[in-house]
C-alpha positions, -999 to +999 in steps of 0.1 A: -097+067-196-078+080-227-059+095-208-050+066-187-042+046-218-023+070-239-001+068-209+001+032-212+012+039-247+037+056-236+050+032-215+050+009-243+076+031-265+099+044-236+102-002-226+110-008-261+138+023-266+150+023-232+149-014-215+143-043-243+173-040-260+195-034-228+180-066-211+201-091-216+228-064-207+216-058-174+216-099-170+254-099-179+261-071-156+238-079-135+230-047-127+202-025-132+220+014-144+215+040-123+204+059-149+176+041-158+161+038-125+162+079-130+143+083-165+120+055-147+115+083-123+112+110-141+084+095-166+062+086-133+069+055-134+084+046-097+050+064-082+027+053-107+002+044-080+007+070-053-017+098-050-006+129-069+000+148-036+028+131-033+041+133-067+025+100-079+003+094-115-030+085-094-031+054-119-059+028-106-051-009-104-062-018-140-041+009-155-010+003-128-014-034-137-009-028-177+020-008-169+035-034-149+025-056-177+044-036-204+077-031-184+078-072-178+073-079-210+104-061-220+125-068-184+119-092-155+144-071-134+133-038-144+098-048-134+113-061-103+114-025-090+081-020-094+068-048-074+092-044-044+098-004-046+065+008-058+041-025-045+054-042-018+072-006+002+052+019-017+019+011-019+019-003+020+034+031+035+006+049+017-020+023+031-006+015+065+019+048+072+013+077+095+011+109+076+043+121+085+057+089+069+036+094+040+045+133+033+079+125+043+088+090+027+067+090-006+077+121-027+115+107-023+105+074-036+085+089-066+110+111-073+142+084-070+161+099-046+150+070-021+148+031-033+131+012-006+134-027-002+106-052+019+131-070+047+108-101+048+126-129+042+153-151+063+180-177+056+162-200+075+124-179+076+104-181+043+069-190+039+069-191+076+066-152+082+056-154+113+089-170+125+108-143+118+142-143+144+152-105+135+148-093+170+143-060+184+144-045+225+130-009+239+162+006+252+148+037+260+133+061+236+150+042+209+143+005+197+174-017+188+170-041+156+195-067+156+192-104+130+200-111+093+175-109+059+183-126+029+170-131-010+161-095-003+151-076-042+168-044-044+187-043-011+220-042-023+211-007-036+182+001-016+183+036+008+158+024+035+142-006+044+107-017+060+120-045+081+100-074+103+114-083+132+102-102+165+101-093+203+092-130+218+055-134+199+052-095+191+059-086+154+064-051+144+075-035+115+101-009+110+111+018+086+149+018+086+173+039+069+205+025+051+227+048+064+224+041+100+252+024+120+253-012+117+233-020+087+256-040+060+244-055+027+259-080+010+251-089-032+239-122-039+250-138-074+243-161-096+206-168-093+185-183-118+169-147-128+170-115-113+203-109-119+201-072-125+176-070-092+207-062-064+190-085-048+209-093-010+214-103+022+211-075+046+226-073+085+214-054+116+237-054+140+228-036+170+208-010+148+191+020+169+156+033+155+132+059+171+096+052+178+089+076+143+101+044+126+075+022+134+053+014+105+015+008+118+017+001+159+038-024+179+028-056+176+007-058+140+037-059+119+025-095+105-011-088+102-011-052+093+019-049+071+030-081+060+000-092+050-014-060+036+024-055+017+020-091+001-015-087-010+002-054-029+031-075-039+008-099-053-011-081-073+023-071-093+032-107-093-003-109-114+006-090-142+040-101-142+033-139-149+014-122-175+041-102-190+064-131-192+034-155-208+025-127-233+064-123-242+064-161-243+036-165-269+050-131-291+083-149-294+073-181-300+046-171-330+071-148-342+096-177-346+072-203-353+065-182-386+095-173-396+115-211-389+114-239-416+117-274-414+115-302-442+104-270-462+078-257-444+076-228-419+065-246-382+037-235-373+018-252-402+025-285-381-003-293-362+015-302-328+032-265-331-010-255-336-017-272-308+010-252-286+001-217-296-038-227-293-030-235-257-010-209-249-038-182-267-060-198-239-046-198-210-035-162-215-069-146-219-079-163-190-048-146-174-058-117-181-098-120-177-083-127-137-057-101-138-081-073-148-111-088-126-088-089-094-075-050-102-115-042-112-121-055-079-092-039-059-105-005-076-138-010-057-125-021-026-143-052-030-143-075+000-133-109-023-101-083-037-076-097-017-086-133-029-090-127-064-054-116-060-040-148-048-061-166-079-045-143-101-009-141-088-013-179-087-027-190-120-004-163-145+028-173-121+017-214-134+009-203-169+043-183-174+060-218-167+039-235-191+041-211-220+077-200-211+087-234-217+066-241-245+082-217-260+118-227-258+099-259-274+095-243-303+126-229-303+143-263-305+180-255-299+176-219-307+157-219-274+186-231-251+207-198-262+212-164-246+208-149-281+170-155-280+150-137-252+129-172-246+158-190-224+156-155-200+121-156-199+120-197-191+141-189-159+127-156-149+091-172-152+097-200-121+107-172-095+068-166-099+059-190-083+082-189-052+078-150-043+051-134-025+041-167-013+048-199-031+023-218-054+013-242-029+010-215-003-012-204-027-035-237-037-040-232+000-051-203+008-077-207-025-087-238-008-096-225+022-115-197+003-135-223-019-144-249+017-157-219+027-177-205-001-184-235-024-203-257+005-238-262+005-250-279+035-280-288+016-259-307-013-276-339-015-253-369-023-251-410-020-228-425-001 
């Protein structure tokens, strides 16, 4: 354990040299350099998760979590990779991949040398995976992809992609390399955050994979990857609402004790008190959940996947709150580029849309609590 969290430590210090005071850079450029992505690399970072046999740290959830937590607070983007290279493609090709993929895929991913990207999403298919209208055909030995993915994190830069795609009602999932003929990528601008995330639209047109490429079997691409990927892109999405809340509450106490008005420093108002107070709150519960549904993922508990979904959907809601709280306090200040509060304010709602939107969640919680909360012995008055 000392070990685990002198490596957290470490994270800590290379985040505030080598991505907090580039951030709003990579925004502006909106672009994440090359040669961070390496160092990220080279310190571990991009393989935290994966077993060392493939050139990963071995970090549990707990200790990947806090990492995640530490590279958020300082970049939203930076973090992004995390979630979608090391979570959502990572993290599923070690769970769900053929040992061949595994030996072959995840040492290039730890090392850099291969960025993947989860080909989910649709201009018209969000929420509603199982629509998908990417479409593949058997010709042969070879399967042919054809259909269009868009809002994709990390494609425009991205060296292979696991992409869903549809035969009539048959979902599969496929590992597809960038460089094949008749994959194009296109950037996608001016989005509320991400910026630096490449994220894109991506085009198969007419692509030709082997079987090899098939991630799981034919057919279980929805509920063996997609729902397996989310659940690991979730658990990101966790700590990340966390990260932005804890960045959130640093700024704004920072601030509040520095800024004066009618000749006293803010937070000695009450109604400033009453922010901060609320905001302290809420994020120890966020983090009570986020450490509860990692402690829970460690142990393969059965209510993991759940506790997840609670997590990813309460710090998502609380990074809105305490995000905008904190431009609050900011007054003016707060609606400037030149404090790290109006990033964090729009970074903090694309929380609540990815890896399945807040209502998406409330339902799937629902379900969860109709199922476990009812006592058919409950004895009431009507």
């Amino acid at each position: 354990m000392i070990e685990e969290m002198n490596i957290i430590e470490e994270v800590k210090l290379f985040a505030e040299k080598e991505i907090r005071p580039y951030a709003s850079n990579f925004e502006t450029t909106e672009a994440l350099p090359r040669a961070l992505i390496v160092k990220m690399a080279e310190k571990g970072f991009l393989s935290a998760p994966f077993p060392k046999e493939y050139g990963g740290m071995g970090l549990n959830p707990i200790i990947y979590g806090l990492l995640t937590e530490e590279i958020g607070k300082a970049c939203c983007s930076t973090r992004a990779l995390l979630t979608v290279h090391t979570s959502l493609v990572g993290e599923t090709i070690l769970s769900r991949g053929s040992d061949e993929q595994k030996k072959f895929w995840l040492p290039l991913m730890a090392s850099g040398d291969k960025i993947g990207a989860f080909a989910l999403t649709e201009p018209d298919v969000g929420t509603d995976a199982k629509s998908v209208k990417t479409n593949y055909v058997r010709v042969g030995d070879t399967f042919v992809i054809n259909g269009n993915k868009k809002w994709i994190t990390f494609g425009g830069i991205a060296d292979f992609f696991i992409v869903i795609a549809s035969n009539n009602d048959e979902i599969t999932a496929f590992i597809v390399d960038r460089n094949l003929e008749g994959v194009q990528t296109k950037r996608i601008n001016g989005l509320i955050g991400s910026r630096a995330a490449f994220v894109a639209e991506v085009e198969f047109k007419d692509v030709h994979v082997s079987e090899n490429c098939i991630l799981g079997q034919i057919g279980n691409g929805y509920s063996y990857i997609v729902n397996s990927a989310l659940d690991f892109g979730r658990h990101s999405i966790a700590w990340a609402g966390l990260a932005i809340a804890q960045e959130s509450l640093d700024s704004m106490v920072s601030y509040a004790r520095q800024r004066k008005q009618f000749g006293k420093a803010i937070y000695t108002y009450q109604l400033i008190q009453g922010i901060i107070g609320d905001a302290v709150t809420n994020i120890h519960a966020a983090r009570s959940l986020c450490l509860s549904a990692s402690k829970m993922r460690m142990e393969k508990h059965e209510d993991s996947i759940i506790e997840t979904s609670i997590a990813k959907y309460f710090t998502s809601k609380i990074a809105n709150k305490i995000a905008s709280d904190a431009v609050q306090v900011h007054g003016g200040n707060g609606c400037s580029n030149n404090y790290p509060v109006e990033r964090l304010f729009r970074e903090a709602k694309i929380l609540e849309i990815i890896e399945g939107t807040s209502q998406i969640q409330q339902e799937i919680i629902s379900k969860f609590g109709l199922r476990r909360y009812f006592k058919s012995n409950y004895k009431y008055i009507l």
